[in-house]
Gaussian input, Z-matrix of N, CA and C with variables (Angstrom, degrees):
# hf/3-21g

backbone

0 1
 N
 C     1     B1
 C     2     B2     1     A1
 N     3     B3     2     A2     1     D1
 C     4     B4     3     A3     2     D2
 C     5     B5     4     A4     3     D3
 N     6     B6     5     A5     4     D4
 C     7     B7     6     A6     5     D5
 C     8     B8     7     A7     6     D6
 N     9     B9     8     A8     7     D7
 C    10    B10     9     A9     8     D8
 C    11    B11    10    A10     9     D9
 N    12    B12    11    A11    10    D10
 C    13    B13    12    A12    11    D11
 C    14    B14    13    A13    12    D12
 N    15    B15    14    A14    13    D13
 C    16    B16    15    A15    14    D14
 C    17    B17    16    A16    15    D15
 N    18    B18    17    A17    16    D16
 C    19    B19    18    A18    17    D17
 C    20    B20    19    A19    18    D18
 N    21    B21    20    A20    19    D19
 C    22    B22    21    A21    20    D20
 C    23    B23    22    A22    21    D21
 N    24    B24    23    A23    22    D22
 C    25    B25    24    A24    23    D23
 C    26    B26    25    A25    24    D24
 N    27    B27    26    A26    25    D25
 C    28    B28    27    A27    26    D26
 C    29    B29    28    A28    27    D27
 N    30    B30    29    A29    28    D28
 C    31    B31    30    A30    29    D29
 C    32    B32    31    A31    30    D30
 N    33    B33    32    A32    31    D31
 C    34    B34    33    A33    32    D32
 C    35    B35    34    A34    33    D33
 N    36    B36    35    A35    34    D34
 C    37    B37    36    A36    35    D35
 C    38    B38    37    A37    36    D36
 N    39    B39    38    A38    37    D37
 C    40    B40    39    A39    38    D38
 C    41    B41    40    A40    39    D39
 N    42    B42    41    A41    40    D40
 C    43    B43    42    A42    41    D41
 C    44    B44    43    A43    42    D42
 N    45    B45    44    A44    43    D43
 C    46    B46    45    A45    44    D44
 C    47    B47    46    A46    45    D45
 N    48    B48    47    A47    46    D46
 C    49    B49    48    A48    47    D47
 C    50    B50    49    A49    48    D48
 N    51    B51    50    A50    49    D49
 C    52    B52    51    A51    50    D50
 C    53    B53    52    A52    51    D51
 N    54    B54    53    A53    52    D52
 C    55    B55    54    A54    53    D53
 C    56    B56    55    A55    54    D54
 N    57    B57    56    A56    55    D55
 C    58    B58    57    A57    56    D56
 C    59    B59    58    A58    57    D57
 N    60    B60    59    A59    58    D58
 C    61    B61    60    A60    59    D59
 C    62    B62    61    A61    60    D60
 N    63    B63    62    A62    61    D61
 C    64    B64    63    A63    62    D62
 C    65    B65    64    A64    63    D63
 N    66    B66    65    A65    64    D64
 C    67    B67    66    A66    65    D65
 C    68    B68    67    A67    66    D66
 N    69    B69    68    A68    67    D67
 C    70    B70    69    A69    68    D68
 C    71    B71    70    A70    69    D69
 N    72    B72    71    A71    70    D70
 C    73    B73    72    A72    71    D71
 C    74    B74    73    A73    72    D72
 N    75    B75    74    A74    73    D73
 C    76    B76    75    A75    74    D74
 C    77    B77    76    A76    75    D75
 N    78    B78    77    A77    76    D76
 C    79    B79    78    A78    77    D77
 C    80    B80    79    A79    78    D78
 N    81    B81    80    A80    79    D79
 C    82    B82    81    A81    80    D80
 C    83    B83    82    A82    81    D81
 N    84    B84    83    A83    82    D82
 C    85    B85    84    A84    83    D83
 C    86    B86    85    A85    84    D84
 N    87    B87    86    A86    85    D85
 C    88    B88    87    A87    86    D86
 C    89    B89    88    A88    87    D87
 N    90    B90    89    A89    88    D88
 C    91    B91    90    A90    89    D89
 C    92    B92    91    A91    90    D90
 N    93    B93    92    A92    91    D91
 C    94    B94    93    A93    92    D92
 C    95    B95    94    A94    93    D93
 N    96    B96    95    A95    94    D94
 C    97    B97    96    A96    95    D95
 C    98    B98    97    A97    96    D96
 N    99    B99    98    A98    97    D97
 C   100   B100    99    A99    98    D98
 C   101   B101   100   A100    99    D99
 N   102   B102   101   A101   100   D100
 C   103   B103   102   A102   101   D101
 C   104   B104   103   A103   102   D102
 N   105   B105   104   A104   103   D103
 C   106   B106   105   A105   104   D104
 C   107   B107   106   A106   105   D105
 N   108   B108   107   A107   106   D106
 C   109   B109   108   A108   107   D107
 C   110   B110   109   A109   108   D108
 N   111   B111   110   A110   109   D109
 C   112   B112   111   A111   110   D110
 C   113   B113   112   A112   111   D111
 N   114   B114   113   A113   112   D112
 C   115   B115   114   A114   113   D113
 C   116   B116   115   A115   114   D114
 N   117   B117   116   A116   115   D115
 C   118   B118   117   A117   116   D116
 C   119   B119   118   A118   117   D117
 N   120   B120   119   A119   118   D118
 C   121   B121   120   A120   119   D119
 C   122   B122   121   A121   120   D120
 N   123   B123   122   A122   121   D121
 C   124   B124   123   A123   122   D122
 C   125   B125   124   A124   123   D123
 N   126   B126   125   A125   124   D124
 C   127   B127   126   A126   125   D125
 C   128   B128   127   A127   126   D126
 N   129   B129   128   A128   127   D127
 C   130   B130   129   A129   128   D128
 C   131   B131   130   A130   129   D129
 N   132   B132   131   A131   130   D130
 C   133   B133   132   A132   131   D131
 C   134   B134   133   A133   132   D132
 N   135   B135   134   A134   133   D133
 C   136   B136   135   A135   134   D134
 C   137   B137   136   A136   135   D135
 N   138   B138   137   A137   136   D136
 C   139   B139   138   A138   137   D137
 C   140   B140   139   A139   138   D138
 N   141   B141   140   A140   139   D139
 C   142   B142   141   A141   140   D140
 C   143   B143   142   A142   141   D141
 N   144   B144   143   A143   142   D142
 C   145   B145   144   A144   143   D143
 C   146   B146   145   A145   144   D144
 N   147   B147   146   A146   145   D145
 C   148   B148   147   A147   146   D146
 C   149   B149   148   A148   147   D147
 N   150   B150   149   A149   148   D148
 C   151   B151   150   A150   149   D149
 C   152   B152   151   A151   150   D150
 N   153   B153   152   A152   151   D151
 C   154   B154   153   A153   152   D152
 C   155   B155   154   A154   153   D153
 N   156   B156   155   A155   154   D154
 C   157   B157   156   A156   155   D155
 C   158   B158   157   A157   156   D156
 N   159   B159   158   A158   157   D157
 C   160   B160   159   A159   158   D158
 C   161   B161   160   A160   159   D159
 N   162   B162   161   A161   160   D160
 C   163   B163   162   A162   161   D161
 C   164   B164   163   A163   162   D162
 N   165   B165   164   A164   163   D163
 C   166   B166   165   A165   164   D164
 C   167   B167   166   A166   165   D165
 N   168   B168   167   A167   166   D166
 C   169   B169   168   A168   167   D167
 C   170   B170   169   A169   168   D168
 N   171   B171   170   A170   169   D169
 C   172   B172   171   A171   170   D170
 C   173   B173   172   A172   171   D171
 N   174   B174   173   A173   172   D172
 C   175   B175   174   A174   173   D173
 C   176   B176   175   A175   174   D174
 N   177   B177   176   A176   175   D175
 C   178   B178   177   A177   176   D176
 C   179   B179   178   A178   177   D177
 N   180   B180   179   A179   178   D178
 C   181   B181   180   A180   179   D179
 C   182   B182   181   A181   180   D180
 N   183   B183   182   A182   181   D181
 C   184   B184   183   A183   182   D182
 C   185   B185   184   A184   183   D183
 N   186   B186   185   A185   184   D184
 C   187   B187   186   A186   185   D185
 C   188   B188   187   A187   186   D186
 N   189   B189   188   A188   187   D187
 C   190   B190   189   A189   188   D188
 C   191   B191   190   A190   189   D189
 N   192   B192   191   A191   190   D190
 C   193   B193   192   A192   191   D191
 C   194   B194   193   A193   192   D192
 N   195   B195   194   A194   193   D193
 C   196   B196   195   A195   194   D194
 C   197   B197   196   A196   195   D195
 N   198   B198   197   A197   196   D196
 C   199   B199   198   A198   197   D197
 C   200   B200   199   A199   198   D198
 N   201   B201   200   A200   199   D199
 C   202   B202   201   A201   200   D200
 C   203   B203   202   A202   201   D201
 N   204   B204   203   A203   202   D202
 C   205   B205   204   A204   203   D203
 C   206   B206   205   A205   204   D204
 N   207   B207   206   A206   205   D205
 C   208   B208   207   A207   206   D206
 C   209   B209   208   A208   207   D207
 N   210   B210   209   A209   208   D208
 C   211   B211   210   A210   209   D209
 C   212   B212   211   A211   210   D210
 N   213   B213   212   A212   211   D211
 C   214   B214   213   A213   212   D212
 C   215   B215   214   A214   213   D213
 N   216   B216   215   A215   214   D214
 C   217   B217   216   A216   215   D215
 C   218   B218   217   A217   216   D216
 N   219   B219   218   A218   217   D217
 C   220   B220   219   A219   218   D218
 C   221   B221   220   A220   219   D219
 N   222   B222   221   A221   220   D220
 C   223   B223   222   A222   221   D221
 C   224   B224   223   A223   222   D222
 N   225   B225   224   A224   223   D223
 C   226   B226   225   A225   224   D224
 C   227   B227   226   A226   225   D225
 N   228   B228   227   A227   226   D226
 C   229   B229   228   A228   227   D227
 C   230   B230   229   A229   228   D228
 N   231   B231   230   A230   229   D229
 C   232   B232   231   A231   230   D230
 C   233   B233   232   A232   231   D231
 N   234   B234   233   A233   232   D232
 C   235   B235   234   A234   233   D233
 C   236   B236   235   A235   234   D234
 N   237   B237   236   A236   235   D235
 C   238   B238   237   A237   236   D236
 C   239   B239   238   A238   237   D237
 N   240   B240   239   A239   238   D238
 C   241   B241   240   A240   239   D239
 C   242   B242   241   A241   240   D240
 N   243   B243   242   A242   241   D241
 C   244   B244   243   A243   242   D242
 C   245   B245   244   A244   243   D243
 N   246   B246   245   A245   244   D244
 C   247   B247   246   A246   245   D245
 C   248   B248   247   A247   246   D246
 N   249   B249   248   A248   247   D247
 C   250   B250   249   A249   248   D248
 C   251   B251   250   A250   249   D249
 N   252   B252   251   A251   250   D250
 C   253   B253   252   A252   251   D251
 C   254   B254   253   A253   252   D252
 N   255   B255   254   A254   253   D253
 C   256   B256   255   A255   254   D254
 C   257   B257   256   A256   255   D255
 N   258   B258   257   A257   256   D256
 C   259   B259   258   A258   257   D257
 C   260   B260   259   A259   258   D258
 N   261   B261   260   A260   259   D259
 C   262   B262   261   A261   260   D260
 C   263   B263   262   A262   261   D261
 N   264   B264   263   A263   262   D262
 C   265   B265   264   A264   263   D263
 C   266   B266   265   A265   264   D264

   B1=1.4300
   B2=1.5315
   B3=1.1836
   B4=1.5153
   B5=1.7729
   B6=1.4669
   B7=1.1062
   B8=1.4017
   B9=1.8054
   B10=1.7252
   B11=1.4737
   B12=1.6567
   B13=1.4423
   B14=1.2335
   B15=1.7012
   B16=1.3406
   B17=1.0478
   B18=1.5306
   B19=1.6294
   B20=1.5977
   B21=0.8913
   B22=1.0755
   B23=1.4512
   B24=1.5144
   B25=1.3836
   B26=1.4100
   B27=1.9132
   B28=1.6503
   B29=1.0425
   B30=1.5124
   B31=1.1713
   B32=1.4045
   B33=1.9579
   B34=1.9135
   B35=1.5323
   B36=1.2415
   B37=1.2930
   B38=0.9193
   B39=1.0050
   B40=1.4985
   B41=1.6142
   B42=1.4740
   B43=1.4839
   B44=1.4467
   B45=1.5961
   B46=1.0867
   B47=1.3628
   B48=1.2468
   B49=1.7653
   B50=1.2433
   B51=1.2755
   B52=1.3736
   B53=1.9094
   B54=1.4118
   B55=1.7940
   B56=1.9039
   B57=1.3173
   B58=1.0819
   B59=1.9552
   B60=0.9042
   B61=1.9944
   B62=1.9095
   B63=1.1987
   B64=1.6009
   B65=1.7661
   B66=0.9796
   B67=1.9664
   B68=1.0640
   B69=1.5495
   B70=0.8838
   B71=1.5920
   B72=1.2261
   B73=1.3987
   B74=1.8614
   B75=1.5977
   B76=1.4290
   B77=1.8261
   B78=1.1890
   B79=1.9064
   B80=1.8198
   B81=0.6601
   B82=1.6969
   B83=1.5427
   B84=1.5564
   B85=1.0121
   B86=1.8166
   B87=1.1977
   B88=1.8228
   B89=1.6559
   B90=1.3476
   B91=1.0600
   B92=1.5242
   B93=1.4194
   B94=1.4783
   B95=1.5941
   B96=1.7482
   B97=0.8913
   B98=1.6676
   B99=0.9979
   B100=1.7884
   B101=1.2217
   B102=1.1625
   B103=1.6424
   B104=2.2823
   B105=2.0489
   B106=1.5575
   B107=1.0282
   B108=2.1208
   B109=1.3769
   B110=1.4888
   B111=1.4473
   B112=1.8321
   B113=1.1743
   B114=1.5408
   B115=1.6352
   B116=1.3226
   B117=1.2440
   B118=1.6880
   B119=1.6994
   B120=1.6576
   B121=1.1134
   B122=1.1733
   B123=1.4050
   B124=1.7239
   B125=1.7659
   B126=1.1365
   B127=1.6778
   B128=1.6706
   B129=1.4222
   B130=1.4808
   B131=1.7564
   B132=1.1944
   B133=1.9917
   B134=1.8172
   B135=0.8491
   B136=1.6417
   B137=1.7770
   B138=1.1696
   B139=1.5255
   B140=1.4760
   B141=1.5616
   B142=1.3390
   B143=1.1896
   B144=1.0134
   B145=1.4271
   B146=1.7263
   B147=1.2434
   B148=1.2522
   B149=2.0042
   B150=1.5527
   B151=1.7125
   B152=0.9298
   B153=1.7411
   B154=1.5069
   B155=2.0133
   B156=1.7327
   B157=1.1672
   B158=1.6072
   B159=1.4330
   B160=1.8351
   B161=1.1967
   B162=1.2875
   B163=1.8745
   B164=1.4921
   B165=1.2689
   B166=1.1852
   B167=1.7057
   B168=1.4130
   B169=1.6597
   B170=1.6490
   B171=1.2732
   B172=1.4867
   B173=1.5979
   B174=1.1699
   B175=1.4121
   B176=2.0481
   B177=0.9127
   B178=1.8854
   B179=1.1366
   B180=1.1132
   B181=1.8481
   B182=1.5124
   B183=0.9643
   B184=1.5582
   B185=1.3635
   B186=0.9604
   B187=1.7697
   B188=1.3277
   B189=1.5748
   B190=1.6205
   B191=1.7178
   B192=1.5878
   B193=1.4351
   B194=1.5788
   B195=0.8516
   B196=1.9690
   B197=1.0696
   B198=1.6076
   B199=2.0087
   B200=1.6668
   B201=1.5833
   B202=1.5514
   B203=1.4530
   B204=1.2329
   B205=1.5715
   B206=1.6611
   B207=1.4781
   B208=1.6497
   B209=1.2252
   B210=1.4449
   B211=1.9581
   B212=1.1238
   B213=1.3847
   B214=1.2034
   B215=2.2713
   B216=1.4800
   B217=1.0163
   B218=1.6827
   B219=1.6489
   B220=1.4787
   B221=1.5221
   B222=1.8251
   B223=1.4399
   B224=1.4948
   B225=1.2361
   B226=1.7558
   B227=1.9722
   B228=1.2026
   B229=1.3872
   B230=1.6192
   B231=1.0254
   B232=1.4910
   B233=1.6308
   B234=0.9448
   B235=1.7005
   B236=2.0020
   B237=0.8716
   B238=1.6865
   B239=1.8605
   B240=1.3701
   B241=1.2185
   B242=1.7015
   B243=1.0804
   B244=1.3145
   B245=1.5951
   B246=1.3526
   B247=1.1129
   B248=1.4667
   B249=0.7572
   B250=1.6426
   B251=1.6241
   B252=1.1385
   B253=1.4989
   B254=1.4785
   B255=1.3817
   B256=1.8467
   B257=1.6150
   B258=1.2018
   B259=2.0011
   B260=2.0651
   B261=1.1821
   B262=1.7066
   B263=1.5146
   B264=1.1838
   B265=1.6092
   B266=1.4376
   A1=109.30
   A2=111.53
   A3=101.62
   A4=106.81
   A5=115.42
   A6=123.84
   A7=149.59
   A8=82.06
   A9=113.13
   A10=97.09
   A11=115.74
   A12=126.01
   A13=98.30
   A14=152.41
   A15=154.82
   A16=106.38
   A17=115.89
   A18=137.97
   A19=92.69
   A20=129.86
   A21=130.92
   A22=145.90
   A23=136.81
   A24=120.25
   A25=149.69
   A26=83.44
   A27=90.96
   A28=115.29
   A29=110.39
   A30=142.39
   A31=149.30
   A32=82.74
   A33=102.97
   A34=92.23
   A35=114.91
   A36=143.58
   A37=129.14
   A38=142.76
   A39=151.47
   A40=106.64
   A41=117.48
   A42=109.62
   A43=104.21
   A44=131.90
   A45=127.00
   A46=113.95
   A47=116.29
   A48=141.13
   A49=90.57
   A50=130.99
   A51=138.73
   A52=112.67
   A53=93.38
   A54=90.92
   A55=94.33
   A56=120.56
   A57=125.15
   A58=116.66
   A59=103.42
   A60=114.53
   A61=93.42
   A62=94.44
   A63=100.11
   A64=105.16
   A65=146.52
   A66=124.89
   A67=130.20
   A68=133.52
   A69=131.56
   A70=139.11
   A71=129.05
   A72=127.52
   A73=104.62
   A74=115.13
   A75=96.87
   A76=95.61
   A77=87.92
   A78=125.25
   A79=94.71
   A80=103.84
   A81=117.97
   A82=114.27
   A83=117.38
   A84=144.56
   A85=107.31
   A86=95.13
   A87=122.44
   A88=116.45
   A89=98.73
   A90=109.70
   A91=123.47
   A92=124.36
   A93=148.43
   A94=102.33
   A95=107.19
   A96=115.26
   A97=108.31
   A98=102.74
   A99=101.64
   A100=113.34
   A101=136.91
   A102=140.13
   A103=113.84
   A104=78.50
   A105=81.74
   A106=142.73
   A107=108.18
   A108=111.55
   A109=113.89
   A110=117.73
   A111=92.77
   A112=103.73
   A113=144.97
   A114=123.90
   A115=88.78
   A116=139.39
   A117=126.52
   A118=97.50
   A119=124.19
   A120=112.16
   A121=110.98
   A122=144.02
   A123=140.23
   A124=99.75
   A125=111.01
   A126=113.90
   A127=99.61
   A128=95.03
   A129=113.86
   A130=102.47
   A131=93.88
   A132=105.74
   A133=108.49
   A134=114.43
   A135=123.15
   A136=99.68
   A137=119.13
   A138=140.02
   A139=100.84
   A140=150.14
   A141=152.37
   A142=138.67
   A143=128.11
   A144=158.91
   A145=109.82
   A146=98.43
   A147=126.33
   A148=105.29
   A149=119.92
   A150=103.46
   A151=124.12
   A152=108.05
   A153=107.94
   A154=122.48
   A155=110.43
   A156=118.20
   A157=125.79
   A158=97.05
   A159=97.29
   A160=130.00
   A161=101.54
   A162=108.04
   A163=114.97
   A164=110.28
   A165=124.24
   A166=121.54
   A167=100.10
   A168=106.87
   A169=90.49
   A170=136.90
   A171=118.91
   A172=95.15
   A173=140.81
   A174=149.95
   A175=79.95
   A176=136.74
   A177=118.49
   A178=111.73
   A179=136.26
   A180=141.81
   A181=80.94
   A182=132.99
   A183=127.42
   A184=142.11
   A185=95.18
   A186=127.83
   A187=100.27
   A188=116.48
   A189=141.18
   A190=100.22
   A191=111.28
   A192=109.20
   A193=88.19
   A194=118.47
   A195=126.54
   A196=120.92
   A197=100.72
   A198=111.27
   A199=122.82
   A200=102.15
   A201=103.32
   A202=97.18
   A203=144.86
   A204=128.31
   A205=86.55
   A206=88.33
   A207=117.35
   A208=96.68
   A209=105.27
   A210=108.21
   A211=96.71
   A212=142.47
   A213=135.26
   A214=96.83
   A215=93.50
   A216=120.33
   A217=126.62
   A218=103.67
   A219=132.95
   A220=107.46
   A221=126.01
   A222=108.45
   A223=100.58
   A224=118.25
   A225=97.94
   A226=92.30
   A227=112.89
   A228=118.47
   A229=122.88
   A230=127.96
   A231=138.43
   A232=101.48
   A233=144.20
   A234=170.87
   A235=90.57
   A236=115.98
   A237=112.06
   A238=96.99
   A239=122.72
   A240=111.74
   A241=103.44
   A242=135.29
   A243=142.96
   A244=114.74
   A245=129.71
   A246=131.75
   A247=131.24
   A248=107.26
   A249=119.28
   A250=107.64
   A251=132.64
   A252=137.26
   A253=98.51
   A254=112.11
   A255=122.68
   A256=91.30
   A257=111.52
   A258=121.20
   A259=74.01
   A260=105.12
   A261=102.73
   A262=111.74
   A263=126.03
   A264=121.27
   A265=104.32
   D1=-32.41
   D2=-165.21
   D3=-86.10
   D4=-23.48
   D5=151.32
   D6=-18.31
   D7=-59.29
   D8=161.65
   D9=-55.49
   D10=-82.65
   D11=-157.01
   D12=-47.97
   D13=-18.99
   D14=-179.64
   D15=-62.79
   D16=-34.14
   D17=-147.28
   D18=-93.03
   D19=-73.82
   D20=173.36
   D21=-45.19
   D22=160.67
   D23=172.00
   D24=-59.53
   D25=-42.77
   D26=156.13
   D27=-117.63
   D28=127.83
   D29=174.16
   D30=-60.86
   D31=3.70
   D32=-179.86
   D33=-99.26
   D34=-177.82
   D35=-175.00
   D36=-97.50
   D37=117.87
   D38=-167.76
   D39=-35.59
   D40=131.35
   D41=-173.37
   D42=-54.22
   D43=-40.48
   D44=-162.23
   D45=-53.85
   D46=-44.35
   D47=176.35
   D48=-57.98
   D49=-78.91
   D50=-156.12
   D51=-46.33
   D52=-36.71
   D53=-163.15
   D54=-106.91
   D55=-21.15
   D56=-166.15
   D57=49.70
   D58=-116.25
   D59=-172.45
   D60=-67.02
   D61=-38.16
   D62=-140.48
   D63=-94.77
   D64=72.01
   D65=-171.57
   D66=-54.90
   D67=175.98
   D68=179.92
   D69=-35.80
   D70=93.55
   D71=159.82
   D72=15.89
   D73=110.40
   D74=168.46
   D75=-79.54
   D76=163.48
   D77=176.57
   D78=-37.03
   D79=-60.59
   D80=-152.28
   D81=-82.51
   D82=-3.50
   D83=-163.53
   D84=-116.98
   D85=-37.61
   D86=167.34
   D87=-74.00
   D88=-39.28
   D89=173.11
   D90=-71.34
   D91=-46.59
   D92=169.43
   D93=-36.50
   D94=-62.02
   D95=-171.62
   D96=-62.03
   D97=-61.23
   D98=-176.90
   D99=-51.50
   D100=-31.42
   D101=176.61
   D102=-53.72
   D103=-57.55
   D104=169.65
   D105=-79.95
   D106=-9.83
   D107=158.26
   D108=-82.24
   D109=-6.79
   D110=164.68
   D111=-93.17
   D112=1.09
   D113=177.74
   D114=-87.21
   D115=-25.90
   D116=-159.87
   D117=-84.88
   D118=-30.57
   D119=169.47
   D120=-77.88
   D121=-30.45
   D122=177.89
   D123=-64.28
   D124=-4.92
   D125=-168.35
   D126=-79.31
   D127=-56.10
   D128=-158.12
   D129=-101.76
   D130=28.82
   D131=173.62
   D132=45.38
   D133=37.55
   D134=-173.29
   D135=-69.60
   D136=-48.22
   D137=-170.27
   D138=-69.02
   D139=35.19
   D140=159.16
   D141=-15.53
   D142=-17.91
   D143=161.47
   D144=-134.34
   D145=95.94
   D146=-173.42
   D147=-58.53
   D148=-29.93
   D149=163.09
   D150=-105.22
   D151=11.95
   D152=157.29
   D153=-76.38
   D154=-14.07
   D155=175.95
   D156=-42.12
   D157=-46.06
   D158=172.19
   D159=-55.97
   D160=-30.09
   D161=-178.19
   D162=-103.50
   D163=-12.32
   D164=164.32
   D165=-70.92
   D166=-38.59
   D167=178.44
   D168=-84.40
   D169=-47.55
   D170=-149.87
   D171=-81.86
   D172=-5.92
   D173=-153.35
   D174=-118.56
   D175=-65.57
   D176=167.69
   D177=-51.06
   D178=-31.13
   D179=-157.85
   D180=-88.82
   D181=-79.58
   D182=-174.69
   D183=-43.48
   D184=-21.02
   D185=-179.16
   D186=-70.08
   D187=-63.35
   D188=-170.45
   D189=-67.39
   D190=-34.63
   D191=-159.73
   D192=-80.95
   D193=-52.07
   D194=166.05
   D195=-16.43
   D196=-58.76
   D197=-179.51
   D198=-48.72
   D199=-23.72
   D200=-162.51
   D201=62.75
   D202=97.05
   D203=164.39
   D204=-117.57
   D205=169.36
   D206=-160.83
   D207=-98.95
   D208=-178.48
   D209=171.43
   D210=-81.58
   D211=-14.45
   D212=-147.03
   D213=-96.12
   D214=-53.08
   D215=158.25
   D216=-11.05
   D217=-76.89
   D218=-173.41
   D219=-83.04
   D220=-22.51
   D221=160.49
   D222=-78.18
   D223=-18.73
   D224=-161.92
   D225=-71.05
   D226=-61.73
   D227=164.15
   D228=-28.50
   D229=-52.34
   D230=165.38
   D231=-53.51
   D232=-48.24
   D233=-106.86
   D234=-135.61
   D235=-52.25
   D236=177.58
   D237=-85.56
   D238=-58.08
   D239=179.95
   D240=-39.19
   D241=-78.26
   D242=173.14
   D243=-17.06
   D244=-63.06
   D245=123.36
   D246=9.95
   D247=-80.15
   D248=-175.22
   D249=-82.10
   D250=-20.97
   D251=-173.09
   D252=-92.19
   D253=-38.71
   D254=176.72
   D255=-45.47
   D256=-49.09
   D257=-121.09
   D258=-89.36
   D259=-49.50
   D260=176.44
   D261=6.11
   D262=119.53
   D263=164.95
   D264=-84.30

């Protein structure tokens, strides 16, 4: 299979492959997530230079918007953030 996709022009994967059971992450769900991973980094002082924060969050927001992640994807992600905010000393 991957042969084929070699073979060809475009070089991504068939959405079906790509998202499997689960589709694309809705918008608003992507969004949720990105909101509570920048309060969990403003939590844990990650943001150090406080006017470097804007380009710092839109430069993570982009990264994630890049991945294509699934719904399946963004709870597992939501699900480790959760995780790690528990574990907080």
């Amino acid at each position: 299979m991957a042969y084929e996709w070699y073979c060809h022009d475009d070089a991504s994967a068939p959405a079906e492959m790509r998202y499997g059971q689960t589709g694309p992450a809705a918008r608003g769900d992507l969004i949720a997530y990105f909101e509570r991973l920048e309060a969990a980094l403003d939590d844990a002082g990650f943001f150090k230079a406080r006017e470097m924060r804007p380009t710092v969050v839109r430069n993570l927001r982009a990264m994630f918007a890049r991945a294509g992640l699934t719904d399946q994807e963004v709870r597992t992600l939501q699900g480790v953030l959760s995780a790690l905010i528990r574990r907080k000393p």
